[in-house]
BAMI-557526 format. One record per residue (C-alpha): residue in one letter; x, y, z. Coordinates in nm, 2 decimals. Layout:
BEGIN
 r     xx     yy     zz
 A      X      Y      Z
...
END
This chain:
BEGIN
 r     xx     yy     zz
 X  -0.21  -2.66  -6.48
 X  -0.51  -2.38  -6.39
 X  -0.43  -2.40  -6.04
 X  -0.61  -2.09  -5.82
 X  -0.31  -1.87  -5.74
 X  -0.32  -1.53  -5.47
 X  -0.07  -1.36  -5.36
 X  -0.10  -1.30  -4.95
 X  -0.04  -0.97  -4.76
 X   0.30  -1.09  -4.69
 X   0.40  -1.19  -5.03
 X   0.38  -1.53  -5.03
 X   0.20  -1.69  -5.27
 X  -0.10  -1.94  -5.26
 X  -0.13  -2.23  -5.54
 X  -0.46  -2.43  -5.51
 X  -0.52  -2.73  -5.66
 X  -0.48  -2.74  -6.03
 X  -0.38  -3.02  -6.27
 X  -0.06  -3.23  -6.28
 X  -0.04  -3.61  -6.44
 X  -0.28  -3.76  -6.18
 X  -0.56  -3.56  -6.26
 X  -0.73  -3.27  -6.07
 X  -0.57  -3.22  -5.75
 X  -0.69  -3.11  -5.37
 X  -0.38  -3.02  -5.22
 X  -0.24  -2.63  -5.18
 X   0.10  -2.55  -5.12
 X   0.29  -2.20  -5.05
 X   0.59  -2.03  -5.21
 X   0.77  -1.79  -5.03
 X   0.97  -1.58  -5.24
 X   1.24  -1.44  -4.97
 X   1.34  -1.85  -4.87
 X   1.24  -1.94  -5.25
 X   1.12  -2.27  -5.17
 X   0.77  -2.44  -5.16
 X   0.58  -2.60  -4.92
 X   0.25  -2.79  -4.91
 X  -0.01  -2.65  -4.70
 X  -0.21  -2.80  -4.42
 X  -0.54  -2.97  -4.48
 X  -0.66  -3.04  -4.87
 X  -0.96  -2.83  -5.04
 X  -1.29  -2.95  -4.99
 X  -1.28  -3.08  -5.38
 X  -1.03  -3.15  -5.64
 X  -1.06  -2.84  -5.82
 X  -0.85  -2.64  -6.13
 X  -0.96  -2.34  -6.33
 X  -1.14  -2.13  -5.98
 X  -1.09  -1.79  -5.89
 X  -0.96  -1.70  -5.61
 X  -1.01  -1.33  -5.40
 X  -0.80  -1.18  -5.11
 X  -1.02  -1.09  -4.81
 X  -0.95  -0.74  -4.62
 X  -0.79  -0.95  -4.35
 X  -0.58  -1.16  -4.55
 X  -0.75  -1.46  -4.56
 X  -0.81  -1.60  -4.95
 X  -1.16  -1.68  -5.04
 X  -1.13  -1.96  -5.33
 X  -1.43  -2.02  -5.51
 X  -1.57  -2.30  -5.81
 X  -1.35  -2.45  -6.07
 X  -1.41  -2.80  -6.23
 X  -1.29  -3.15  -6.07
 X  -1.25  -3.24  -6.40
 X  -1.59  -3.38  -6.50
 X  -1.82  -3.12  -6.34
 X  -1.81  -2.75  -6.25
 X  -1.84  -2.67  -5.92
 X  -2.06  -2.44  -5.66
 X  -1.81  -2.49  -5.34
 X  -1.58  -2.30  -5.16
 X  -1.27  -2.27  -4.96
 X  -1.12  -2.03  -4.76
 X  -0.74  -2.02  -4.67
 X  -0.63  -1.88  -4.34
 X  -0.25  -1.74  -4.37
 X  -0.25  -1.66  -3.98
 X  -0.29  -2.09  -3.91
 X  -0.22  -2.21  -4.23
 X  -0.51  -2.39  -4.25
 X  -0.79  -2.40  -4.55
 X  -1.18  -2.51  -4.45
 X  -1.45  -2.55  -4.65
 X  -1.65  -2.22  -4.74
 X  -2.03  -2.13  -4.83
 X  -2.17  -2.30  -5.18
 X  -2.22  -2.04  -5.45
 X  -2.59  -2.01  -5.57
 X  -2.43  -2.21  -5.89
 X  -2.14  -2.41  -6.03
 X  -1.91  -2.18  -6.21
 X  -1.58  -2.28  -6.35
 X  -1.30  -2.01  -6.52
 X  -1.52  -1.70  -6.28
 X  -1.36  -1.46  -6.18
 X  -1.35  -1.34  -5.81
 X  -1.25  -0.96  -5.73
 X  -1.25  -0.82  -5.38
 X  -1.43  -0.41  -5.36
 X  -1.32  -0.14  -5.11
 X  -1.58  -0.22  -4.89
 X  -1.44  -0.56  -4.85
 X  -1.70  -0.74  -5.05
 X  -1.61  -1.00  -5.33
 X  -1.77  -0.97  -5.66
 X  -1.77  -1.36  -5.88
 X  -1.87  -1.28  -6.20
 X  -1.97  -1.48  -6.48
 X  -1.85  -1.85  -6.58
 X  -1.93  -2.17  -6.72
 X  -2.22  -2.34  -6.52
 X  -2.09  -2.65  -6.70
 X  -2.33  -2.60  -7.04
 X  -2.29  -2.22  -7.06
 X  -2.14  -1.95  -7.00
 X  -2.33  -1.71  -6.75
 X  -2.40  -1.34  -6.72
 X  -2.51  -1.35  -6.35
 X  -2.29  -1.31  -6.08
 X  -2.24  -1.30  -5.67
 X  -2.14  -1.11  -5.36
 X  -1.97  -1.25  -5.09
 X  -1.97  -1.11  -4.78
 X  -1.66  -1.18  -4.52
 X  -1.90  -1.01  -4.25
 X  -2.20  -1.27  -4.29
 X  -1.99  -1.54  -4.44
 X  -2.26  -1.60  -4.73
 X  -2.33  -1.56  -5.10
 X  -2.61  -1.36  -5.22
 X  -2.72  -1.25  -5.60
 X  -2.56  -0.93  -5.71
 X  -2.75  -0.64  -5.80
 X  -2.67  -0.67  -6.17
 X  -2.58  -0.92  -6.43
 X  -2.28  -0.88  -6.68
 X  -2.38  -0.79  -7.02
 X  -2.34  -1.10  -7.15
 X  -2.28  -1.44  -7.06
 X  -1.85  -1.48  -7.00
 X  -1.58  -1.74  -6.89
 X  -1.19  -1.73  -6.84
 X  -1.23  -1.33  -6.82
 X  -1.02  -1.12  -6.60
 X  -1.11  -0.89  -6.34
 X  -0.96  -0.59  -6.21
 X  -1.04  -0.36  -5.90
 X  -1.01   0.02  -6.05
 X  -0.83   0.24  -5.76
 X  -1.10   0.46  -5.61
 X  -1.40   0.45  -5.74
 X  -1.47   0.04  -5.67
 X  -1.54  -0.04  -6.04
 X  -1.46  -0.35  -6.20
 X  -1.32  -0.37  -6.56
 X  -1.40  -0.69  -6.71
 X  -1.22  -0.83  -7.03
 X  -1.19  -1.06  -7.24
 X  -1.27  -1.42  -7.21
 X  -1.54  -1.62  -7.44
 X  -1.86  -1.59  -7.45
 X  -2.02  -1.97  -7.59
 X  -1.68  -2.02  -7.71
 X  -1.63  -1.72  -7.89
 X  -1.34  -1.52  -7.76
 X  -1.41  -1.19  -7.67
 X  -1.24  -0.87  -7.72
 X  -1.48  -0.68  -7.56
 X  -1.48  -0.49  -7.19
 X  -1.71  -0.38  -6.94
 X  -1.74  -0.21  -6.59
 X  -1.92  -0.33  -6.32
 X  -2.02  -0.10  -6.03
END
């Protein structure tokens, strides 16, 4: 349950942590669609971790970021590396957010947006940049504060469309780009 889930360049798809009987889990594993079978992934995230986002980087590798372990939302990172199969721990995000959302732009930057620090939901949001391999404050906040939104790269233009989610546990119905 919530596990982070990308799809890779070649079509195989990553599932990251999420929630079974046992609690909040740390392992990964891969489905490949052609075989149709499952296998678990090398290495274990750098937390137990369910409801992150998770971004696919320019050169395939998948930046996951926050989530909860189940008590507390969290600020860390992990980055999968199709090419090894290997995941390592990423940079920390400037704060915890759990049900973000992470979109990648054209110019290969990742926008997180929004979230649940763990009291409320926020408006801010971050950049990561694959080049420098850090987090930095975006240039704007969303409109208001939001969790368990959606994001979506709009072709050509790098917009974002935000929707939905809840803002302080009121669902929303309302949308709004970020540039």
């Amino acid at each position: 349950e919530n596990p982070g889930i990308a799809v890779l360049q070649d079509a195989r798809v990553l599932i990251a942590g999420g929630e079974n009987s046992g609690g909040v889990t740390n392992t990964f594993e891969i489905f490949n669609p052609i075989a149709n079978t499952f296998s678990l992934g090398t290495g274990v995230l750098s937390s137990p971790r369910k409801s992150q986002a998770s971004a696919v980087l320019q050169d395939g590798r998948v930046l996951i970021v926050g989530g909860s372990d189940g008590t507390h939302a969290l600020a860390s990172s992990d980055i999968y590396d199709p090419s090894t199969g290997m995941i390592s721990a990423g940079p920390a995000l400037s704060a915890p957010r759990q049900g973000a959302s992470a979109t990648t732009a054209l110019d290969g930057k990742v926008l997180v947006a929004g979230g649940n620090n763990g009291s409320e939901d926020l408006a801010t949001a971050e950049v990561f940049d694959p080049a420098t391999g850090i987090f930095s404050p975006a240039p704007s906040s969303l409109a208001a504060g939001r969790s368990g939104h959606l994001a979506f790269l709009l072709p050509n233009n790098n917009s974002i469309l935000i929707v939905g989610g809840s803002s302080n546990g009121v669902a929303q119905s309302s949308s709004e780009l970020y540039y």
